[in-house]
C-alpha positions, 0 to 999 in steps of 0.5 A: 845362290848365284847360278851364273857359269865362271864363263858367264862372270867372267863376260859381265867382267869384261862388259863392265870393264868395256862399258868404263873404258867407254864411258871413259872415252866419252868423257874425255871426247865431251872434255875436249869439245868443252875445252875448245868452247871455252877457247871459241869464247874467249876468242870472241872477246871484244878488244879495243885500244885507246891512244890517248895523246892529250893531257888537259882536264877535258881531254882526260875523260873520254879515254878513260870513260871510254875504257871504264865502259867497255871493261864493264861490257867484258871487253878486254881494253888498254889504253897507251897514253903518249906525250901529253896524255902521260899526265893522266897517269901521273900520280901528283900531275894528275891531281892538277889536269887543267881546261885550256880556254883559248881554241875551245869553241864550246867554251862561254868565254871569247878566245879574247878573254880566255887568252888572258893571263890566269883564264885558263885556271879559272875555267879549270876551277868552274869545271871542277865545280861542275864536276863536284855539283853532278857526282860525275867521277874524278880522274882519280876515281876512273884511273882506280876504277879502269885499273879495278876492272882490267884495263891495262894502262900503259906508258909510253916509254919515250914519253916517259924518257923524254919528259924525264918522268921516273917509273915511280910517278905513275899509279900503281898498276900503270904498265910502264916501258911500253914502246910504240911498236907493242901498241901498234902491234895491239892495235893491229889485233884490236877490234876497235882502234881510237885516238884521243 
């Protein structure tokens, strides 16, 4: 039998009730300090944008190696691809990216004989070989895996008009109607900015 006064019950009441409405508001206090964590975190993200400007077979690996890397690293990455370069995106063109020989210093062929008619396949074709022989991933495989982790590619939309390309073209995933002035803009909030 309890020998506890009403005066006595009725103030461990109120101490529960105080002690809750504490505990209460310390939740809350810890609620919001971990919501302003999670908003501290991901503003630290690393961010970057590619420009990629060039459409050849050589020229289609660095933005999209690049890019593959940084969205394994976490980074929040996007790549706006502009005149030449919208070729990588292109679904059917893509498939047929081609090494130019002539300029290309690195190249075992003397610009003499890389300027002749049908070198410019033909150093495509020992490219791709290479390519095949050491497992290195396809255009294709990169676009797919780039798109799988994240990264936004984008289209630019003058391009798009002035190469009288329709937004079906492109792969799926492919953000598309993109002007200079959005990439710009982030570029500008960008981390790290790269033109290829």
């Amino acid at each position: 039998m309890s020998t506890d006064t009403p005066t006595e019950a009725t103030t461990d009441v109120e101490d529960e009730v105080l002690d809750a409405a504490a505990l209460r508001e310390r939740v809350d206090e810890l609620e919001e300090q971990v919501a302003e964590l999670q908003a501290e975190t991901a503003d630290d993200q690393q961010s970057m944008v590619i420009i990629a400007t060039k459409g050849t077979l050589d020229m289609a690996y660095p933005p999209l190696v690049l890019a593959s890397t940084a969205a394994a690293f976490d980074w929040d990455v996007t790549v706006f691809h502009t005149f030449w370069g919208l070729e990588i995106l292109h679904e059917e063109n893509s498939k047929n990216l081609q090494l130019s020989s002539v300029g290309n210093p690195n190249m075992p062929v003397p610009n003499a004989i890389a300027a002749l008619p049908g070198m410019d396949r033909m150093t495509t074709k020992m490219m791709r070989k290479r390519i095949g022989e050491n497992d290195t991933a396809t255009i294709e495989e990169l676009l797919e895996t780039s798109l799988d982790m994240g990264v936004e590619l984008q289209a630019c939309q003058m391009t798009i008009d002035l190469m009288d390309y329709d937004e079906d073209d492109f792969y799926d995933g492919v953000t598309v109607g993109v002007g200079a002035a959005t990439a710009l803009r982030r570029m500008e909030d960008a981390d790290i900015q790269l033109l290829v």
